[in-house]
Structure formats: C-alpha cells, structure tokens
C-alpha positions as CSV (number, residue, x, y, z in Angstrom):
1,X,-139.9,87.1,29.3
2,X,-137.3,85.7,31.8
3,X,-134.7,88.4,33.0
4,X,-130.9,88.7,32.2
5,X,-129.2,87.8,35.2
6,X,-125.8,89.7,35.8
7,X,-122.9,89.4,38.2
8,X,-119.8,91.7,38.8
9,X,-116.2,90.3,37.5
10,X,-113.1,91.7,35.7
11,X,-113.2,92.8,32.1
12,X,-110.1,93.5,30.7
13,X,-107.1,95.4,32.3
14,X,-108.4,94.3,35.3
15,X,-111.0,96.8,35.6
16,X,-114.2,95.8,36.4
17,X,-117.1,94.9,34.3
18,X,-120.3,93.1,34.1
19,X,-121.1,89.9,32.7
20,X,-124.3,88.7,31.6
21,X,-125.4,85.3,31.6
22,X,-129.2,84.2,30.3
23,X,-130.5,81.9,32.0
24,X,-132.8,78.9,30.8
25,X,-136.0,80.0,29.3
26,X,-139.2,79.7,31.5
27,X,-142.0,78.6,29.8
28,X,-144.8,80.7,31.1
29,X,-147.6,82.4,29.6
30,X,-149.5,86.2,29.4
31,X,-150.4,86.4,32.6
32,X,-149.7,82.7,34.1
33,X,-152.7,81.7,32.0
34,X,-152.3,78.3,29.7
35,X,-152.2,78.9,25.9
36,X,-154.5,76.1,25.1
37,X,-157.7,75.4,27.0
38,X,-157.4,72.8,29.0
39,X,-160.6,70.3,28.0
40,X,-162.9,70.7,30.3
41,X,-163.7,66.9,30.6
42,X,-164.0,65.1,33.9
43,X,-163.7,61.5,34.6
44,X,-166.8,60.7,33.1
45,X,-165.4,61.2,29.3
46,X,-162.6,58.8,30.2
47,X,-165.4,56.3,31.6
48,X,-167.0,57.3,27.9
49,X,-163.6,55.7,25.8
50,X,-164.0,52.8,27.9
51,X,-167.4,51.7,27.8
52,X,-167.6,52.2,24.2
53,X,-164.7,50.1,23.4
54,X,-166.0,47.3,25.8
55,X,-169.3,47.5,24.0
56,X,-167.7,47.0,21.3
57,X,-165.7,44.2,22.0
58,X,-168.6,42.4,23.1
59,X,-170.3,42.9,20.2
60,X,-167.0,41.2,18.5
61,X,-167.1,38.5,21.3
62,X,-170.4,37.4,20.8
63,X,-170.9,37.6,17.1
64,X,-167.9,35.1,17.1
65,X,-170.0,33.0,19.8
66,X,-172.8,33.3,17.4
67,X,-171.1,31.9,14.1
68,X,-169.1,29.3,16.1
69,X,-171.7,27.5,18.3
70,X,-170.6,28.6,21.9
71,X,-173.7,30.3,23.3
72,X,-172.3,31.2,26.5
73,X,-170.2,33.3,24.6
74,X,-172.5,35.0,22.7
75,X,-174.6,35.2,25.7
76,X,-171.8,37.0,27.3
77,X,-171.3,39.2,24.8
78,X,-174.7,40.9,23.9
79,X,-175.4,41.2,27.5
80,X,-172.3,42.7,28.0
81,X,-172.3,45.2,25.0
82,X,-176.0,46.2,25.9
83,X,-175.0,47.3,29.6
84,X,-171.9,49.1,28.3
85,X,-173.2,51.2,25.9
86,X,-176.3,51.9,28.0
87,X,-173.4,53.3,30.4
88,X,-171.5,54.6,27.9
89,X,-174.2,56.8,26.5
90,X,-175.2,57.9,29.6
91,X,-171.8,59.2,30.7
92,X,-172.0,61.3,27.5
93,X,-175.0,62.3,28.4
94,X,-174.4,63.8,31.4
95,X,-171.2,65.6,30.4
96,X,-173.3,67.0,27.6
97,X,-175.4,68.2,30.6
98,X,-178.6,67.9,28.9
99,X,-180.6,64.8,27.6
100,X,-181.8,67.2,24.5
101,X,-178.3,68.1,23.4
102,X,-177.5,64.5,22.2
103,X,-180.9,64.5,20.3
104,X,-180.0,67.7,18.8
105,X,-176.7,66.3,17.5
106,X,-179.2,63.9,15.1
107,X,-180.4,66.6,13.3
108,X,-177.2,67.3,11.1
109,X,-174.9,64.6,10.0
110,X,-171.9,66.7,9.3
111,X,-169.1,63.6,7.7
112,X,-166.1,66.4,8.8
113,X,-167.0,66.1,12.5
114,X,-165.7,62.8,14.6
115,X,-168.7,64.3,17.5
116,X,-171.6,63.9,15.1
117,X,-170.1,60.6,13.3
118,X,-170.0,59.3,17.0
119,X,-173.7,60.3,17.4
120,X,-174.5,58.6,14.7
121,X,-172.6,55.3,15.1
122,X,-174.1,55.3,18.5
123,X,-177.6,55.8,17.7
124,X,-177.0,53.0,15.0
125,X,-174.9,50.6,16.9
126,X,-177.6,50.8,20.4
127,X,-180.8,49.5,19.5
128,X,-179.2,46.6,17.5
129,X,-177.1,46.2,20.7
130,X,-180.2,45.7,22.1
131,X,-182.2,43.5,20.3
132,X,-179.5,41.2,20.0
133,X,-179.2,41.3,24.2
134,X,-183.1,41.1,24.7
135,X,-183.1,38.0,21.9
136,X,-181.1,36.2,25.0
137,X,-184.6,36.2,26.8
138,X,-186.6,34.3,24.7
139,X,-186.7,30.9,25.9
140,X,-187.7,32.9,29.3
141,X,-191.1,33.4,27.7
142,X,-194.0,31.1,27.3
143,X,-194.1,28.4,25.0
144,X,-198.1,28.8,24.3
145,X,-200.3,31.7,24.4
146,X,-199.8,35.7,23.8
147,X,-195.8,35.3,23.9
148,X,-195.4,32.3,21.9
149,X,-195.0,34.4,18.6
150,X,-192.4,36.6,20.2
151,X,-190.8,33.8,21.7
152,X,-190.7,32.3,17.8
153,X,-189.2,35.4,16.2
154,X,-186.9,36.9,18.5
155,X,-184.0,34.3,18.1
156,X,-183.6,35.0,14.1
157,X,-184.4,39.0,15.1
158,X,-181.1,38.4,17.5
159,X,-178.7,36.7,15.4
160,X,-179.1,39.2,12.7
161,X,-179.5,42.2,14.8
162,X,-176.4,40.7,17.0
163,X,-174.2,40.6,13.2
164,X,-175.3,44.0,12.7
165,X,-173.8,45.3,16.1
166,X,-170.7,43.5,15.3
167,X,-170.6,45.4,11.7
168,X,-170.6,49.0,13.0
169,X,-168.7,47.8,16.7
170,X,-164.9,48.2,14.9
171,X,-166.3,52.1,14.4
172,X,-167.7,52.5,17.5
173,X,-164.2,51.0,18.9
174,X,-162.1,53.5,16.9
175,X,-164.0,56.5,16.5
176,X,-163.0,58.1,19.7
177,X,-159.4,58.0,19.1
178,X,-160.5,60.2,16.0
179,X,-162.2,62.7,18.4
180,X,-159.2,63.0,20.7
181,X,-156.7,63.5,17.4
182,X,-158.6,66.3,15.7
183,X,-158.4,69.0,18.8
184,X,-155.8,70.8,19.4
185,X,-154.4,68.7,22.7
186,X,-151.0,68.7,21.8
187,X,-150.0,65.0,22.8
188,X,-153.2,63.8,21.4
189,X,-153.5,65.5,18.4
190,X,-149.8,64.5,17.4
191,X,-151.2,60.8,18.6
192,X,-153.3,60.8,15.1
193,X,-152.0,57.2,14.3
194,X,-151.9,55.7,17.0
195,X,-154.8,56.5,19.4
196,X,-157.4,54.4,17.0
197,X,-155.0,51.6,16.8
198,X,-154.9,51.8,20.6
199,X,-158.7,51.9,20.8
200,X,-158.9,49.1,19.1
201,X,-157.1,46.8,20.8
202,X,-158.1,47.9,24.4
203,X,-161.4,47.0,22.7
204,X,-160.6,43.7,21.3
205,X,-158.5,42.8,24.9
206,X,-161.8,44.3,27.2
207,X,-164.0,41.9,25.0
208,X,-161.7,39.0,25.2
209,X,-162.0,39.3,29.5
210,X,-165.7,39.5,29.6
211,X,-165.3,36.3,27.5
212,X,-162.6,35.0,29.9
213,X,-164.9,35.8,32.7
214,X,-168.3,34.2,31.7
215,X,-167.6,31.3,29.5
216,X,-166.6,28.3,30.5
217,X,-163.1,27.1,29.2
218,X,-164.5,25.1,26.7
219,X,-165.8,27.9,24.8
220,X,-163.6,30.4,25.3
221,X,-161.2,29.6,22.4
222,X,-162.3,32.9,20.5
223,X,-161.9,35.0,23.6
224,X,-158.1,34.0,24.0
225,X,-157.6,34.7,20.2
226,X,-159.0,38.3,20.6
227,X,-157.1,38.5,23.9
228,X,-153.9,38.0,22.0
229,X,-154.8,40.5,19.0
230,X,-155.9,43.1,20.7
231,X,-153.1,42.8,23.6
232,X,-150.8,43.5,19.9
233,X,-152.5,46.6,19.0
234,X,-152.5,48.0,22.2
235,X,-148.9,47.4,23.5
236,X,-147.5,48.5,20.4
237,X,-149.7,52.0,20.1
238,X,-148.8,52.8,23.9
239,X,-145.7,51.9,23.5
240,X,-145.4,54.2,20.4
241,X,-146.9,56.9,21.9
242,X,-144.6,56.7,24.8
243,X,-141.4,56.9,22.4
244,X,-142.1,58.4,18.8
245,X,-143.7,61.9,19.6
246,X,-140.7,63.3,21.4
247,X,-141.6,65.9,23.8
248,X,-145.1,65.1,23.1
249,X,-144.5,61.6,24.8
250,X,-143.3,62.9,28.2
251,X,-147.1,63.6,29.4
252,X,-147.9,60.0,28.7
253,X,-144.4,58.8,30.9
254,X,-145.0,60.9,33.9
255,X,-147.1,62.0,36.5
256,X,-150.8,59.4,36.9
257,X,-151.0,59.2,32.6
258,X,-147.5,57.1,33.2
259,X,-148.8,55.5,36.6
260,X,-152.2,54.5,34.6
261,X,-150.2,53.1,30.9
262,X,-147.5,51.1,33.0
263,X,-150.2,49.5,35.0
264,X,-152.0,49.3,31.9
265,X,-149.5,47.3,30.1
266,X,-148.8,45.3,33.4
267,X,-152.1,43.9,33.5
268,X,-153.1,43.6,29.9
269,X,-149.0,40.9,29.2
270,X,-150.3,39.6,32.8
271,X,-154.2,39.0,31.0
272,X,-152.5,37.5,27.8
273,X,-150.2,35.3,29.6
274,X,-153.1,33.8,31.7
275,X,-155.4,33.2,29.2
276,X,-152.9,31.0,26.8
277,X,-152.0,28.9,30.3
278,X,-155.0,28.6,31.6
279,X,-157.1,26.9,28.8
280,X,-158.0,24.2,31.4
281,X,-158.4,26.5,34.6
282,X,-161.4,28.1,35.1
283,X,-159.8,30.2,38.1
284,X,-157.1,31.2,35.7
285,X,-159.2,32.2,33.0
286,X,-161.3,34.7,34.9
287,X,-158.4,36.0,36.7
288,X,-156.9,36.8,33.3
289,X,-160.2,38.2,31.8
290,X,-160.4,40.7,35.1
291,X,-156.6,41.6,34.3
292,X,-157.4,42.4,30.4
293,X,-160.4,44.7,31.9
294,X,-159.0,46.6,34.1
295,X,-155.7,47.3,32.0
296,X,-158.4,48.3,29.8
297,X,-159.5,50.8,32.0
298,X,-156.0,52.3,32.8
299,X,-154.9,52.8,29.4
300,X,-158.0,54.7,28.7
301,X,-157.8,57.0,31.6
302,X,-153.9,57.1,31.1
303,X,-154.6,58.4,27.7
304,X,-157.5,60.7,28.8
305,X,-154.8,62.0,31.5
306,X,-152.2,62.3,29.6
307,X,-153.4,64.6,26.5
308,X,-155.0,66.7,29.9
309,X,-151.7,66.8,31.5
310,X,-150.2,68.2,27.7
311,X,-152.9,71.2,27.3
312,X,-152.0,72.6,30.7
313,X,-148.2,73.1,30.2
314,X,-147.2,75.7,28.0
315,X,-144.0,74.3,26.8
316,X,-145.9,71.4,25.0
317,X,-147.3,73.8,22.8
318,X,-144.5,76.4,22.0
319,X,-141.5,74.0,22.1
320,X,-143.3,71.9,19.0
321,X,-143.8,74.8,17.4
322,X,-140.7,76.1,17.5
323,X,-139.2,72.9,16.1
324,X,-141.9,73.0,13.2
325,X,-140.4,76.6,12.0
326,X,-137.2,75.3,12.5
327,X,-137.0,72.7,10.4
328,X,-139.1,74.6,7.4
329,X,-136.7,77.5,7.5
330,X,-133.9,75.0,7.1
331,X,-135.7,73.1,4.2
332,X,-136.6,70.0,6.1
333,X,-140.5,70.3,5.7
C-alpha cells in the first residue's frame, strides 16, 4: 500500500495544521513478487510460432504450384514446409525437455485443450509434409531395376499427400494464436481475435517469400497473390492489437515487442511493395521474399515479447480488472 505523504501548512485561523496529499498509486505486489507467472518460455517457443506458420505457408505455396503447373513452386514449397516443421517440432521438443512428453500428449485427444489439438495437427500435418517433400526425389532414382516401382508411385503419393498438407496447414497456421489466447497473459489473452488472424497472415506472407526466393519470376504469380493477402491480415491484426486493447496494447508499443512489430510491419509493406514491382526482376523478387520472412520473424517474437513483457507488470493485470468491476457495478456489462 503506498503511504500518505504529509506536509505542514496553515489550517484555519492561521494556526497550523497538516495537510495530506496521496500520492499516485504504485503498482506493486505482496512481496515485490509478480501476480501472474511470467511463462516460462524462452526464445525457442517464439522460434516454435514461426516455423509452424512457415510450414504452413509452404504447404499453401506449393499446393497452389501443384494445381497451377509451376513446379518450382511447388518444389519450393514441400521442401520448404518439410524443413520447417522438422524445426518447428524440434524446438517444441526441447522446451518440452523430453522426447517422451510429446509422445505422451498422443495418448488423449482432449478437443478443450489448444496444447493437445496442436499435438495432433502436428502429428497429422508431418508425415504428409513429408511425403509430399520426399515425392520431389523421385526422378533422382533409377529408371529400371529395384527403384523403378518407387520411382513410379511416388509422384501421385506426393501430389495427394502434398493436398493433404495444404488441408490441415490453415490449422496448423492458426492454432497457436489459440494457445497464446486461452492463458491468462493479459495482452494475449485479451488478443483472442486477433492473434489467429495475425498467424495467419505472417503465414500466408512467410510462404509467399520462400516463393519469392526460389521460383523464378515466371512462376511466382501465386507467391505475390499470397504475399498481398497475408500482408492484409497481418498489418491489420498488429495494428489492432497495438490500438484496440487499451492498456493491454502498451506492451506491444514499447520496449523490444514495439522494436520487433515496427520492424515487423517495415519489412513485411517493404516485401509487398517489392514483389508487385518486381514481376520482371529476379533480384527484386528475392529481396522482397527475404523482407516478407524476416518481418515474419519479428512479428512473431514481437508478439511472443510482448504478452511476456504484460505477465511481469503488475498493473496489466489489476488495472483491467478494476475497469471490468467498474463498469458492471455501473450497469455497463
């Protein structure tokens, strides 16, 4: 409790008195200890957002390579999406801290839990991944002898395996925006509609640069149509996020969560802008590409940072709080 500070003056008739004044409230806690637990995440969660959501846009990129006849594309993408999940479930992994815990997390599929729905999209979403990316090697093998069979089958196997990646890749994009809502992380939890929306498009815009990067302009028509809508999704929700949640907002505007989503949307107008002009520049179109990845990166860790930065300041949590009673004692909620 902060204490009353007083000062000497003049009451009336002149004689003397004492005045109190209060001054602002401090927001500290029992004992200078936070009143949320700070998530114990490191670095290699935020690492986690992103690799996922460049798998999955990969997986987008290269099923539109597939339907639309650019196989550099496509090529692109499944190589692309198997690497990044093969990171991606590794940095889980090893913030689980054991190989076994993730195995255990197949044995109940509990709908309520964003954790075990992740588990389960990634356990569904990798091997198709896969398959898809391994198809890529076929013409590789021999065309006579032991291989020639695998070399036969492994196309078809990858264009349907490659569809079926891109089916469960939107969930995979979104699904960790869920997570993030649903604890009790002030500025992400009061983040519910945006985060997925911003997953989304850092997805759709990471995709669009590995296209940007690998195929040649000819082909990359689908990557500069995905760079556009996901460069959408993901200025508006970080831009929302920045301005809608009130207080909640100001971790996302300061300190390296504001240094990460300014860079963030920086790079990903400079990505956009790149790719439209530079349909006939090769140099152009993989400088934009690199753009769209790394703001990619830096709106993930600015969110990761941000919802961090909330948990650790008491005031994030009372001050909403307060506002809530308010306005239900006054008949507003």
């Amino acid at each position: 409790m902060p204490r009353v500070a007083r000062r000497r003056g003049r009451g009336r008739g002149g004689r003397g008195g004492e005045e109190l004044r209060v001054p602002e409230a401090e927001f500290t806690s029992y004992y200078g200890r936070p009143i949320l637990k700070a998530p114990v995440w490191r670095w290699d969660i935020a690492a986690y957002l992103f690799t996922g959501g460049l798998a999955a846009g990969s997986s987008l990129l290269a099923a539109g390579g597939q339907l639309t006849g650019r196989p550099a594309l496509r090529r692109a993408g499944r190589v692309t999406a198997l690497g990044a999940v093969t990171a991606s479930a590794y940095f889980l992994i090893n913030d689980l801290g054991r190989p076994a815990r993730f195995h255990h997390m197949l044995r109940v599929a509990k709908p309520t839990s964003p954790m075990s729905v992740g588990t389960w999209i990634l356990t569904a979403y990798g091997p198709a991944a896969g398959l898809a990316a391994v198809a890529e090697g076929a013409p590789l093998l021999p065309a006579r002898g032991v291989f020639s069979p695998v070399r036969r089958l492994l196309p078809p196997a990858g264009q349907a395996a490659g569809l079926a990646a891109a089916a469960v890749a939107p969930a995979l994009a979104t699904y960790t925006g869920v997570l993030l809502a649903g604890t009790a992380v002030p500025s992400w939890h009061e983040a519910y509609p945006e985060l997925p929306t911003i997953f989304a498009g850092s997805a759709l815009a990471s995709g669009a640069g590995v296209g940007l990067l690998a195929a040649p302009c000819a082909q990359a028509g689908p990557a500069r149509r995905m760079a556009v809508a996901g460069a959408a999704l993901e200025l508006w929700g970080a831009h929302s996020v920045e301005t809608r949640l009130g207080l909640l907002s100001e971790p996302y505007r300061l300190g390296t969560a504001g240094r990460l989503l300014r860079a963030g949307r920086l790079l990903t107008a400079a990505g956009v802008v790149g790719a439209l002009a530079g349909r006939r520049s090769r140099v152009l179109s993989a400088l934009s590409g690199a753009a769209l990845l790394a703001a990619s990166v830096a709106t993930r860790f600015g969110i990761f940072h941000g919802g961090v930065a909330s948990a650790r300041d008491p005031r994030y949590t009372v001050l909403p709080q307060r506002e809530r009673i308010r306005r239900r004692e006054a008949g507003q909620v």
